[in-house]
C-alpha positions in Angstrom: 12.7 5.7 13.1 11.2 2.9 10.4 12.2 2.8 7.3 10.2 1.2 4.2 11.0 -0.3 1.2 8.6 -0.5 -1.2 8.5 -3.1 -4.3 6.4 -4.2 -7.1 5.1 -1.2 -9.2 4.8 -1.1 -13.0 2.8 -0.7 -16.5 0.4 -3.6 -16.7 -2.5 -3.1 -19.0 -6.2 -2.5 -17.8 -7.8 -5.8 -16.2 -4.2 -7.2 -15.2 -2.5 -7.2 -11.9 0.3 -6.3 -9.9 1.5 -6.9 -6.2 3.2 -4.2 -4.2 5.6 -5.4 -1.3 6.7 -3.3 1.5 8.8 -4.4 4.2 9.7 -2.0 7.5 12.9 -2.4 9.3 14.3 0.1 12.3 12.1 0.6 15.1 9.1 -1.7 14.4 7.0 -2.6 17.4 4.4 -5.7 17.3 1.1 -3.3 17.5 0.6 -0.7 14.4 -0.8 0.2 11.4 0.4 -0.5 8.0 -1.1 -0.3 4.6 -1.2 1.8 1.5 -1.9 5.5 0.4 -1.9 6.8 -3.5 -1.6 9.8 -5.3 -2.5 10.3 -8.9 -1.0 13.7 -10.5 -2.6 16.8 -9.5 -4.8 15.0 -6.7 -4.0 14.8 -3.3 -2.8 11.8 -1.5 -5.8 9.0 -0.9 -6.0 5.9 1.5 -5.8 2.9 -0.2 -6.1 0.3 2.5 -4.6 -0.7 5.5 -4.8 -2.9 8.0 -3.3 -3.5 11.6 -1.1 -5.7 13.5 -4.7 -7.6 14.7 -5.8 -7.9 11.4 -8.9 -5.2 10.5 -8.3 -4.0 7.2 -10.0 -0.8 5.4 -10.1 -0.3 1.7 -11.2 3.1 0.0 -14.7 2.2 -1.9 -13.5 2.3 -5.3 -11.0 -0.8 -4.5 -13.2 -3.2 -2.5 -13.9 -6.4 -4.2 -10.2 -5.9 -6.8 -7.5 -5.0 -4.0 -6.2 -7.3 -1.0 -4.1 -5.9 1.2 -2.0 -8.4 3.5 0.5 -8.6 5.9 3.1 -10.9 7.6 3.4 -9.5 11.3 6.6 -11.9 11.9 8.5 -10.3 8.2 7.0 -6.7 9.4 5.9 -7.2 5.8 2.9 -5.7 3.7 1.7 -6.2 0.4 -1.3 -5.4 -2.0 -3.0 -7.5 -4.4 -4.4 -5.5 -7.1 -6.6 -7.1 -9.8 -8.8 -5.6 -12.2 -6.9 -2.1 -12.7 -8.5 0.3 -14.2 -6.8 3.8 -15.7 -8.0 5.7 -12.9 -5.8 3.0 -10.5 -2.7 5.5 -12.2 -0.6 6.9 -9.5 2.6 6.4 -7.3 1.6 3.8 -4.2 3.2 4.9 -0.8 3.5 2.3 1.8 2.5 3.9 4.9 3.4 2.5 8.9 1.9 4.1 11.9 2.8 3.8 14.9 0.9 3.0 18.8 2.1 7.0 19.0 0.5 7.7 16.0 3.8 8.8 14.2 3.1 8.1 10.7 6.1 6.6 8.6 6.0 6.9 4.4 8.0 5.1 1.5 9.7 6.6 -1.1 6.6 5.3 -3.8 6.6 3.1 -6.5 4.5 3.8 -9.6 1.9 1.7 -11.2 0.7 2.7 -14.6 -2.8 1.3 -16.0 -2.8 1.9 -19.8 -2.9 0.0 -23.0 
């Protein structure tokens, strides 16, 4: 089993930024996938981005160029930079872990809210 523990959601106003943390903990081995997943109300859960244990990351379209997603392999840590939030960036933020057996892993979600 992994658990994750997410950190960092809140209200900011449109433009600002926020940094979500995630760390793992349990059974965490050196090669997987971590990274990000949202869902707004009434849509269904969406990839962020995420990246692997090697380093290749993947962002949905409509984040490239504002979000930066990170991670510290030695920590079993994740986190994504978000800048230039827009309304539509509304929704609770999952931290997601998959592992070399392709079990996928989720956190509990932390909410970040884009309004003035």
């Amino acid at each position: 089993q992994v658990q994750l523990v997410e950190s960092g959601g809140g209200l900011v106003q449109p433009g600002g930024s926020l940094r979500l943390s995630c760390a793992a903990s349990g059974r965490v081995f050196s090669v997987n996938t971590m990274g990000w997943y949202r869902q707004a109300p009434e849509k269904e859960r969406e990839l962020v981005a995420v990246i692997t244990s090697g380093g290749t990351t993947r962002y949905t379209d409509s984040v490239k160029g504002r979000f930066t997603i990170s991670r510290d392999n030695a920590k079993n840590t994740v986190a994504l930079q978000m800048t230039s939030l827009k309304p539509e960036d509304t929704a609770v933020y999952y931290c997601y872990y998959r592992s070399t057996a392709s079990v996928d892993y989720w956190g509990q979600g932390t909410q970040v809210t884009v309004s003035s």
